[in-house]
C-alpha positions as a Markdown table, in Angstrom:
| # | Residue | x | y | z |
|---|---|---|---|---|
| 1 | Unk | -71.0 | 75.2 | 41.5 |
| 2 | Unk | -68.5 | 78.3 | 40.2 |
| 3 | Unk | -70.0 | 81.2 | 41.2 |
| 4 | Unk | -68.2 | 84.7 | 39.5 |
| 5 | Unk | -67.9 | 88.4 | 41.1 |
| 6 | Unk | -67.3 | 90.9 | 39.3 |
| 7 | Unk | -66.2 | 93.9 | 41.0 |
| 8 | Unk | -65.2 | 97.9 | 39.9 |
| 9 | Unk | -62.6 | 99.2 | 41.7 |
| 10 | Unk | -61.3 | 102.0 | 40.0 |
| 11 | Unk | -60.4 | 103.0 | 36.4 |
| 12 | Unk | -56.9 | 101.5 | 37.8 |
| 13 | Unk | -57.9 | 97.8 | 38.0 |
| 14 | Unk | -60.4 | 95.3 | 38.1 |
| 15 | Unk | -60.9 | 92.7 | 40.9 |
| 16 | Unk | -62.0 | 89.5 | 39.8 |
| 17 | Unk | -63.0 | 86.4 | 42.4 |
| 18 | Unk | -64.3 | 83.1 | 42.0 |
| 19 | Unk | -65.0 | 81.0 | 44.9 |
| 20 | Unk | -63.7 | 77.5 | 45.2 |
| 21 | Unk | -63.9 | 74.2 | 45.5 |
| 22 | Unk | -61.8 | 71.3 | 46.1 |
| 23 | Unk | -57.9 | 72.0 | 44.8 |
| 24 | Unk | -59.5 | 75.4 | 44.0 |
| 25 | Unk | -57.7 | 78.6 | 44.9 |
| 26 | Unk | -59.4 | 82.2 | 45.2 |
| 27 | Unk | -57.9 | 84.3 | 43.1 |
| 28 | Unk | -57.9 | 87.8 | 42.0 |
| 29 | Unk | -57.0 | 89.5 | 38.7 |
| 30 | Unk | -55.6 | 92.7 | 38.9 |
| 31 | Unk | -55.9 | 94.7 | 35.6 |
| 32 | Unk | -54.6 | 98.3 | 34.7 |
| 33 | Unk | -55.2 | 97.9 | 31.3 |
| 34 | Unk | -58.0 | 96.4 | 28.7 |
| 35 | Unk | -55.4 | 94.5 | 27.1 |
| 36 | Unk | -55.2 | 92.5 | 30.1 |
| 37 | Unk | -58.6 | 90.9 | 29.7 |
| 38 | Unk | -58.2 | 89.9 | 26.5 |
| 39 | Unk | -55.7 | 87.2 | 28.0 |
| 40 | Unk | -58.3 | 85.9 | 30.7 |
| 41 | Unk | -61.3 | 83.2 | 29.9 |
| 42 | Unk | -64.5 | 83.4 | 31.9 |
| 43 | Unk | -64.0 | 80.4 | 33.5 |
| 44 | Unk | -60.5 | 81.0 | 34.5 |
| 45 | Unk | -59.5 | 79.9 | 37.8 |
| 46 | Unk | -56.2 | 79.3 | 39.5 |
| 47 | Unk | -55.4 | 75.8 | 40.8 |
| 48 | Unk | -53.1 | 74.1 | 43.6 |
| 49 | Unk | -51.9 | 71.1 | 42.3 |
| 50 | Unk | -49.9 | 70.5 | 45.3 |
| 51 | Unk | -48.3 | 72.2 | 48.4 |
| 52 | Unk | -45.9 | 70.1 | 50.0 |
| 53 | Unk | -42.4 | 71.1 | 48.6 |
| 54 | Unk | -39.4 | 73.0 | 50.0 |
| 55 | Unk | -38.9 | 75.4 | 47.2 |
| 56 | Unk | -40.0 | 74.7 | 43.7 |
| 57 | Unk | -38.3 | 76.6 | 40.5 |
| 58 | Unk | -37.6 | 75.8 | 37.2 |
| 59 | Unk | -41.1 | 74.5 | 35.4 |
| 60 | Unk | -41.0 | 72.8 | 32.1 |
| 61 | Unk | -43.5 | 71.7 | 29.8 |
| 62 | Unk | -42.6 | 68.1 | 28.1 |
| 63 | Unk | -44.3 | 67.4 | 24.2 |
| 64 | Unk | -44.5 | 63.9 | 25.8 |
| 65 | Unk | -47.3 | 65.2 | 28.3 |
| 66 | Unk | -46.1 | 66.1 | 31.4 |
| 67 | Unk | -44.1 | 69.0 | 33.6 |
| 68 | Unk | -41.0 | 68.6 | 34.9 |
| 69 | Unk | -39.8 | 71.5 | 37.8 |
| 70 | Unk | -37.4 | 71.7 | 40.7 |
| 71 | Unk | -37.4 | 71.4 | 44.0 |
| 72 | Unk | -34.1 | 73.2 | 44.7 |
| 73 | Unk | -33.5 | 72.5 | 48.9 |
| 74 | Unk | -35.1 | 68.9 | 48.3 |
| 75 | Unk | -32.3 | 68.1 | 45.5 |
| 76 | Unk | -34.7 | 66.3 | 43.2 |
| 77 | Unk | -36.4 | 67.1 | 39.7 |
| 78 | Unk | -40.2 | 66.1 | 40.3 |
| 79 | Unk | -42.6 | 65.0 | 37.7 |
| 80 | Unk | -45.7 | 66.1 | 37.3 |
| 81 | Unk | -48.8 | 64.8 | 34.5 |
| 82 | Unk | -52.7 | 65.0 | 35.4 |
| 83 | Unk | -53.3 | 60.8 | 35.4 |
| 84 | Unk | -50.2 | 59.7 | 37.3 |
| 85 | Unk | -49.8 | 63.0 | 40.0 |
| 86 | Unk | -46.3 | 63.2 | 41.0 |
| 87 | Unk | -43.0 | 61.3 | 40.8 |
| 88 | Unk | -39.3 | 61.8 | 41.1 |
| 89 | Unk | -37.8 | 61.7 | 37.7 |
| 90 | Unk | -34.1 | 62.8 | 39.0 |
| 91 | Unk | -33.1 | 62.4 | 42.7 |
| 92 | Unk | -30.7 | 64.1 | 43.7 |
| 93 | Unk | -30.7 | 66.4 | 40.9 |
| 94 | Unk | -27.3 | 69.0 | 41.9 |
| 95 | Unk | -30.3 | 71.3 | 43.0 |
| 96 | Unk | -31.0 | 72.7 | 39.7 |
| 97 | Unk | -32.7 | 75.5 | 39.5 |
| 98 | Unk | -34.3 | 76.4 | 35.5 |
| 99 | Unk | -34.7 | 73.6 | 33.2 |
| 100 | Unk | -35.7 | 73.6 | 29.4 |
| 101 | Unk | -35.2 | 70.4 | 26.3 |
| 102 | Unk | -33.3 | 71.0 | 23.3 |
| 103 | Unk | -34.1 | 69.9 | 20.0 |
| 104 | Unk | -33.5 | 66.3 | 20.5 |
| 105 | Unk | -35.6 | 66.4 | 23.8 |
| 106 | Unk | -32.9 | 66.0 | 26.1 |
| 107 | Unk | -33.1 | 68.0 | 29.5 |
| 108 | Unk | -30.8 | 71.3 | 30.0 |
| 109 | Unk | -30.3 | 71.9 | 33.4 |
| 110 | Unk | -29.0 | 75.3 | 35.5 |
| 111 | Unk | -27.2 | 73.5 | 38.1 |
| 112 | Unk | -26.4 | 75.2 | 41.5 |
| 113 | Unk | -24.9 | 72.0 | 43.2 |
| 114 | Unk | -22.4 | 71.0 | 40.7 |
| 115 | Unk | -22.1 | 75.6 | 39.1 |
| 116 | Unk | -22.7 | 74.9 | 35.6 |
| 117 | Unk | -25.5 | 73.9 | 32.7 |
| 118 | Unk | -26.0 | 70.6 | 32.4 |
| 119 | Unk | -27.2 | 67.9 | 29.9 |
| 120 | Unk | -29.4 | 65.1 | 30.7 |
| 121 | Unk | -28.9 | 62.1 | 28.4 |
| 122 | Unk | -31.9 | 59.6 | 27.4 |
| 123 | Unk | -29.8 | 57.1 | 29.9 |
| 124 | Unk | -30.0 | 59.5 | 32.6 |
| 125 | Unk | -26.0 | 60.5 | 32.5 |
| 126 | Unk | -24.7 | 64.1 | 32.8 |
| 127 | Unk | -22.5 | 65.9 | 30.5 |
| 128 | Unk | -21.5 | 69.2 | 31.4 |
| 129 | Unk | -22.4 | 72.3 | 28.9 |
| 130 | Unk | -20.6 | 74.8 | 30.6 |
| 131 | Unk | -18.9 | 75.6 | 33.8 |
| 132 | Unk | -16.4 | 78.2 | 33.2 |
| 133 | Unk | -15.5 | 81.2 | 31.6 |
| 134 | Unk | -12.2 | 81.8 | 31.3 |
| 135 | Unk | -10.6 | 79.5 | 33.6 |
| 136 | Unk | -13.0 | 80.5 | 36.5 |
| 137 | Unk | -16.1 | 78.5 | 37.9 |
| 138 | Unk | -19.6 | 80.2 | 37.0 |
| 139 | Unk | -21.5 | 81.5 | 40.3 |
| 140 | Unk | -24.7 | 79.3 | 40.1 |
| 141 | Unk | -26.8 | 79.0 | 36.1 |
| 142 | Unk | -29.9 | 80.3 | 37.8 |
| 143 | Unk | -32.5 | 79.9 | 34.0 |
| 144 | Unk | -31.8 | 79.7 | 30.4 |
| 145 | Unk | -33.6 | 79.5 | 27.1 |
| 146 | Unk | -33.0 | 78.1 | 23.7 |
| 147 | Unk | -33.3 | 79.9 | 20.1 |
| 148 | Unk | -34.6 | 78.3 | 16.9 |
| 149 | Unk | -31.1 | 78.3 | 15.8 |
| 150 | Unk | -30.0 | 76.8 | 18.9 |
| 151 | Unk | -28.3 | 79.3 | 20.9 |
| 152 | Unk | -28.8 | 79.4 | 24.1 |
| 153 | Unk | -28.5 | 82.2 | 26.4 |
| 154 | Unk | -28.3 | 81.9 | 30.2 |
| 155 | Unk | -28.1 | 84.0 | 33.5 |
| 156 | Unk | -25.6 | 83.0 | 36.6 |
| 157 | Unk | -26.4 | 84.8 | 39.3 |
| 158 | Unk | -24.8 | 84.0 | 43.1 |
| 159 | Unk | -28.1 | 82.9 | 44.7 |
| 160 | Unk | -26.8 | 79.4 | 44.7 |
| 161 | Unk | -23.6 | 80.4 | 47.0 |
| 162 | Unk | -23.0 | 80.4 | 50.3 |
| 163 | Unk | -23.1 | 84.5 | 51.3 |
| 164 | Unk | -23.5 | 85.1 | 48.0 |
| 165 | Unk | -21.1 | 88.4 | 46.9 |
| 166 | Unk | -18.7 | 87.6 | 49.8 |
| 167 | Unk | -18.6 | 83.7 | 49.5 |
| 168 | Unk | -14.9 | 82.8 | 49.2 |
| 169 | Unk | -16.2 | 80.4 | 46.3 |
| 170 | Unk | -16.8 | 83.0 | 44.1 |
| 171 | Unk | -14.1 | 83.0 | 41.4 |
| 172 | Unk | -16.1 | 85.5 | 38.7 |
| 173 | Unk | -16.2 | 89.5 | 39.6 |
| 174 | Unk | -19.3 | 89.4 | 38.6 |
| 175 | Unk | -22.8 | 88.2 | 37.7 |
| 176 | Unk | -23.5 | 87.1 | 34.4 |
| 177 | Unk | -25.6 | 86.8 | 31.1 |
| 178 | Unk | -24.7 | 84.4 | 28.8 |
| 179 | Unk | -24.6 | 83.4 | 24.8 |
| 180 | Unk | -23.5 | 79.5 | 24.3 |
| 181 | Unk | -23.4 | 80.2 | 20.1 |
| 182 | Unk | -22.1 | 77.4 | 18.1 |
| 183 | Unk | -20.2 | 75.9 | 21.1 |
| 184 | Unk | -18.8 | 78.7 | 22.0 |
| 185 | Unk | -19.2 | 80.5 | 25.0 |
| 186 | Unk | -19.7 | 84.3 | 25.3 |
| 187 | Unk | -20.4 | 87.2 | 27.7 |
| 188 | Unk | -23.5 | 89.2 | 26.8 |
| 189 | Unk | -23.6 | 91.2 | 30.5 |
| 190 | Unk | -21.2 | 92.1 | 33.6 |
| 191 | Unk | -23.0 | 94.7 | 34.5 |
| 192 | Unk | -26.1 | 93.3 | 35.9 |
| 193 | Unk | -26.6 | 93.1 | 40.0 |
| 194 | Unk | -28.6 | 89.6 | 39.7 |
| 195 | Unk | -29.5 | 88.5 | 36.5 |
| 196 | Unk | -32.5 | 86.5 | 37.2 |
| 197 | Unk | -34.9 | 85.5 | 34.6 |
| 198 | Unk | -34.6 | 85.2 | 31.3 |
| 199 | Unk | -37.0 | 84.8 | 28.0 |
| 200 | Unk | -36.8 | 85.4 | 24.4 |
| 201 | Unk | -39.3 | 87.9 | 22.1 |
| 202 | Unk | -41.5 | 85.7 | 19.8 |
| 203 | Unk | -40.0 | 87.1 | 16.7 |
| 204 | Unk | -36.3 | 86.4 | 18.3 |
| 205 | Unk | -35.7 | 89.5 | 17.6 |
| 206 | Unk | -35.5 | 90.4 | 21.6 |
| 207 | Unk | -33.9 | 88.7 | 24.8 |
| 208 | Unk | -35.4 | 90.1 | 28.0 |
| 209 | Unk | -33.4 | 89.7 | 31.5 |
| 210 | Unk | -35.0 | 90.4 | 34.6 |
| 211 | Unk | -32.9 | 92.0 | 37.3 |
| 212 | Unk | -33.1 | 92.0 | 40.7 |
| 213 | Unk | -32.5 | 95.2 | 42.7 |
| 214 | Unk | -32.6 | 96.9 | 46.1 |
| 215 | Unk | -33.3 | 101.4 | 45.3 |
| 216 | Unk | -36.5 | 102.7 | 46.6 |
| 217 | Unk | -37.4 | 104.8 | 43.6 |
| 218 | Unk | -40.8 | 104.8 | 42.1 |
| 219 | Unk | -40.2 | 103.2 | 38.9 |
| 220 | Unk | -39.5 | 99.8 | 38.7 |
| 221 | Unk | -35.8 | 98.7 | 37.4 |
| 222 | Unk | -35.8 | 95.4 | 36.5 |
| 223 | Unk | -36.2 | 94.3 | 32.9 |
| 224 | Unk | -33.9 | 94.6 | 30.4 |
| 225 | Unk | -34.2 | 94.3 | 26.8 |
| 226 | Unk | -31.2 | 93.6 | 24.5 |
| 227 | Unk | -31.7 | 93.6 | 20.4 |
| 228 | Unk | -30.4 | 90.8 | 18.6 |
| 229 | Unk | -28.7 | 90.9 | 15.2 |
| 230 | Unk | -29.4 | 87.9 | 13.0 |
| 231 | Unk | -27.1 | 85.7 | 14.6 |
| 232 | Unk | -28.8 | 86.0 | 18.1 |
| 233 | Unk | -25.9 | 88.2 | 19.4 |
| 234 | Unk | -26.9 | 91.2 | 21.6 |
| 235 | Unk | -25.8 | 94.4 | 19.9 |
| 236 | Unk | -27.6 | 97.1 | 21.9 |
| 237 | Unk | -29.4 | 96.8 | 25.6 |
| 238 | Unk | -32.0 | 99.0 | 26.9 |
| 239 | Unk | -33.6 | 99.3 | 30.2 |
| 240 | Unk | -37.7 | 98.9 | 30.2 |
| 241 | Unk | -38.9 | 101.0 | 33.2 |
| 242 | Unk | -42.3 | 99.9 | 34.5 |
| 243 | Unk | -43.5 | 103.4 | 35.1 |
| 244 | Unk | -46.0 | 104.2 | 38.5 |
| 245 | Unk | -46.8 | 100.4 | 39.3 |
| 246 | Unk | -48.9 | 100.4 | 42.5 |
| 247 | Unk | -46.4 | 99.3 | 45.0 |
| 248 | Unk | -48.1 | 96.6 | 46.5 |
| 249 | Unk | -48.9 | 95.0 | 43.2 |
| 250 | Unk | -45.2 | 95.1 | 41.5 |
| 251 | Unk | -43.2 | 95.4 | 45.4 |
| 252 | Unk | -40.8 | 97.9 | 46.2 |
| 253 | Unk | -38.2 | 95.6 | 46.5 |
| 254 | Unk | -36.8 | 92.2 | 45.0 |
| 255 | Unk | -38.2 | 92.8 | 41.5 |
| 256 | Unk | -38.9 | 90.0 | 38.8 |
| 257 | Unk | -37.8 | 86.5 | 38.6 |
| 258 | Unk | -38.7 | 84.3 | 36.0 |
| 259 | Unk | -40.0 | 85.5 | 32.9 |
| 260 | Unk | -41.9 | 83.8 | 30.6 |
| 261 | Unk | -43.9 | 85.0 | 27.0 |
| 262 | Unk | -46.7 | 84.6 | 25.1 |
| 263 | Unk | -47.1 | 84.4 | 21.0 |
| 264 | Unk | -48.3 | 88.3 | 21.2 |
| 265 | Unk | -45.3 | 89.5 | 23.1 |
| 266 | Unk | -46.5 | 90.2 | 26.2 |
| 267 | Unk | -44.0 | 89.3 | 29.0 |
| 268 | Unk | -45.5 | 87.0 | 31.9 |
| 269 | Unk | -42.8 | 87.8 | 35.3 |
| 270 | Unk | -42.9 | 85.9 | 38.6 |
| 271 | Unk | -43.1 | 88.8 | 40.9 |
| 272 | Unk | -43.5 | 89.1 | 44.5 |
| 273 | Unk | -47.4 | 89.2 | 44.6 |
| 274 | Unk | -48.1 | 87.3 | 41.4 |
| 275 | Unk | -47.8 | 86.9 | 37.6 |
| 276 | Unk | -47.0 | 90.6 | 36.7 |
| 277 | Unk | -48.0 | 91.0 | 33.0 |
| 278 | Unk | -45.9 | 93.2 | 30.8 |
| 279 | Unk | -46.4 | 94.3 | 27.3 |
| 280 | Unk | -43.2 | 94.0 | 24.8 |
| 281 | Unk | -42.2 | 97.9 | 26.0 |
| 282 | Unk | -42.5 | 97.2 | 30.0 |
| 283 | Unk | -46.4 | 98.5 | 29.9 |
| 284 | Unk | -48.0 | 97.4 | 32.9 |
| 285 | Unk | -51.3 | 95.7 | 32.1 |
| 286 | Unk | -51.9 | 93.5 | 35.3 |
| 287 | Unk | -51.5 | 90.7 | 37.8 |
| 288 | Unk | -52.5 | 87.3 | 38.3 |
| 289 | Unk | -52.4 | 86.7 | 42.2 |
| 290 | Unk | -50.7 | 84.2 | 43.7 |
| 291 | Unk | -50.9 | 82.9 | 47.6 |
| 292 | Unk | -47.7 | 83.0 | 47.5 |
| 293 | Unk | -45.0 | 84.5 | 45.5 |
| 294 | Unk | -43.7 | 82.9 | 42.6 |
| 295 | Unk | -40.5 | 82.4 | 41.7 |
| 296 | Unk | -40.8 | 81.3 | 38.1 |
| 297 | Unk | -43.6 | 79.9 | 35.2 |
| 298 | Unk | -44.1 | 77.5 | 32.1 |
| 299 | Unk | -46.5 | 77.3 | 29.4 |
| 300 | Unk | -47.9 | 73.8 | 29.2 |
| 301 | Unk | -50.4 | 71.3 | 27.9 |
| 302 | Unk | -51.1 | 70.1 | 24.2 |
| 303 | Unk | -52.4 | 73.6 | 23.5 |
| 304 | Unk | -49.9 | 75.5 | 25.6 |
| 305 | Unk | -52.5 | 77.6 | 27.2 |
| 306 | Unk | -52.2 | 76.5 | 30.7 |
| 307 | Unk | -49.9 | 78.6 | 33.0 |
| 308 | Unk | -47.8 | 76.4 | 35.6 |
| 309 | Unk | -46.8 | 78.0 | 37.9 |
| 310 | Unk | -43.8 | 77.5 | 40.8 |
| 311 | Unk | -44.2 | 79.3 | 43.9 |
| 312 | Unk | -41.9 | 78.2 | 47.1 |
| 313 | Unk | -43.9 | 74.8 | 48.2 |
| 314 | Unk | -47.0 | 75.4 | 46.0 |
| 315 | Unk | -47.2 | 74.6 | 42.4 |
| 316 | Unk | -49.9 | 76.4 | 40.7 |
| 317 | Unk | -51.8 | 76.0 | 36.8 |
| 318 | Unk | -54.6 | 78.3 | 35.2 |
| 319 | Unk | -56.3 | 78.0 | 32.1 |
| 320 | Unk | -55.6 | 81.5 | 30.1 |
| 321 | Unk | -57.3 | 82.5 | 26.8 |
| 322 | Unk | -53.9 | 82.9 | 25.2 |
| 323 | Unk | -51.3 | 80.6 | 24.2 |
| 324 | Unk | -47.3 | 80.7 | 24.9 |
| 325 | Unk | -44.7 | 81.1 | 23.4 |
| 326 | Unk | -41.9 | 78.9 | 22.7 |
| 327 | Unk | -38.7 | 78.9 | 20.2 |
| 328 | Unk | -39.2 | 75.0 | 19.7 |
């Protein structure tokens, strides 16, 4: 049987631990503010679903009942539903990376193998989305997201390339965001050192990018916001600063990865400890420890309040008392 601890810190957080049991992890909630418990059940307990991959990334939720995620070193696009366990459903996959469907429920791909956002067809062929701007080969299409009106917006860091900044593969100056708007693609940011994550405001209103970065200050840099006109076409960009984090929660270093939201706002980022939990300004409310650290998350199952969560060779769910957002 679940036994549950509750234990007072400090006014700064809250430790939570349940024990386990078979495929049961310990975990610990770590909450700086009330708001945070609001998005916890009782029962809530963090799962292993399996810990035998190379470096998983890129979780999606299907409507047809299952996940689908990376493993990026092990080239394939695994499967995942609770009755059938695991199976390949694209080997080798051009190590993608993030994955999402479009409106007809074909899979969008952020390629590193082949540098460029892919289409999955129903007969399993490839059509590329995009691979250049203008004239030059993107760096790697790290994770992306759709609007309701289709758009979709993308980040392309170098992660994907060999030495990275100094690879002689590396035809872009830079590391970008990107709009793909009516066929067309565009340049939203240059100016970004790895544009990482990537998520959209439930109103649409907002696109957030997480950044990585490398400064020893004591505010966290990481998260920008940019506002959208009615279009879906950034128009003004502002930096959310996550103000006196405890270090060892939020790191010092590294930053966010993926970034995922819920229908009240609040911004769910893979961080080096756990699931960092944001409000729609960059408040800090708390963590959802991980073993290990995640690289990115997905809203799933029929209600969309299970977490999934990718995290080097584990894959992770939890049962939250909220339920996620998604443009579709």
């Amino acid at each position: 049987m679940r036994t549950l601890t509750i234990t007072f810190i400090t006014a700064l957080f809250v430790t939570i631990t349940l024990s386990s049991k078979a495929q049961t992890l310990p975990e610990k909630f770590l909450v700086a503010d009330s708001a945070f418990l609001e998005l916890i059940k009782p029962e809530s307990k963090l799962e292993i679903l399996d810990s035998t991959f190379q470096f998983t990334e890129g979780p999606v939720w299907s409507k047809n009942g299952y996940l689908l995620f990376s493993d990026i070193p092990g080239n394939r696009i695994i499967r995942w539903n609770e009755n059938k366990g695991f199976s390949d459903f694209l080997n080798p996959s051009n190590h993608t990376n993030g994955l999402t469907f479009n409106y007809n429920e074909d899979l969008i791909m952020c390629s590193h193998g082949a540098r460029s956002v892919l289409r999955l067809k129903k007969g399993k062929e490839l059509e590329i989305i995009a691979d250049r701007y203008n004239g030059k080969r993107l760096n790697s299409p790290n994770d992306l997201v759709f609007s309701t009106s289709g758009n979709l917006y993308f980040t392309d860091p170098c992660w994907g390339l060999n030495a990275q900044e100094q690879s002689p593969d590396k035809e872009l100056p830079y590391n970008g965001v990107y709009l793909i708007h009516k066929d067309s693609l565009m340049l939203i940011d240059s100016t970004l050192w790895r544009p990482n994550g990537i998520v959209l405001s439930p109103d649409q209103k907002s696109l957030y990018v997480s950044d990585m970065f490398t400064d020893n200050s004591d505010e966290i840099k990481t998260i920008y916001r940019y506002q959208l006109d009615p279009k879906g076409i950034p128009i003004k960009r502002e930096l959310l600063t996550v103000s006196q984090p405890p270090h060892k929660i939020l790191g010092r270093i590294n930053g966010f990865d993926g970034l995922k939201a819920d229908v009240n706002g609040n911004i769910y980022c893979t961080g080096p400890h756990g699931i960092v939990v944001l409000n729609a300004d960059g408040k800090y409310l708390g963590t959802i420890t991980t073993p290990l650290s995640p690289a990115n998350c997905a809203w799933g199952d029929d209600d969309f309040q299970t977490l999934y969560i990718t995290a080097r060779r584990h894959l992770y769910r939890i049962r939250l008392n909220v339920k996620g957002f998604s443009p579709k």
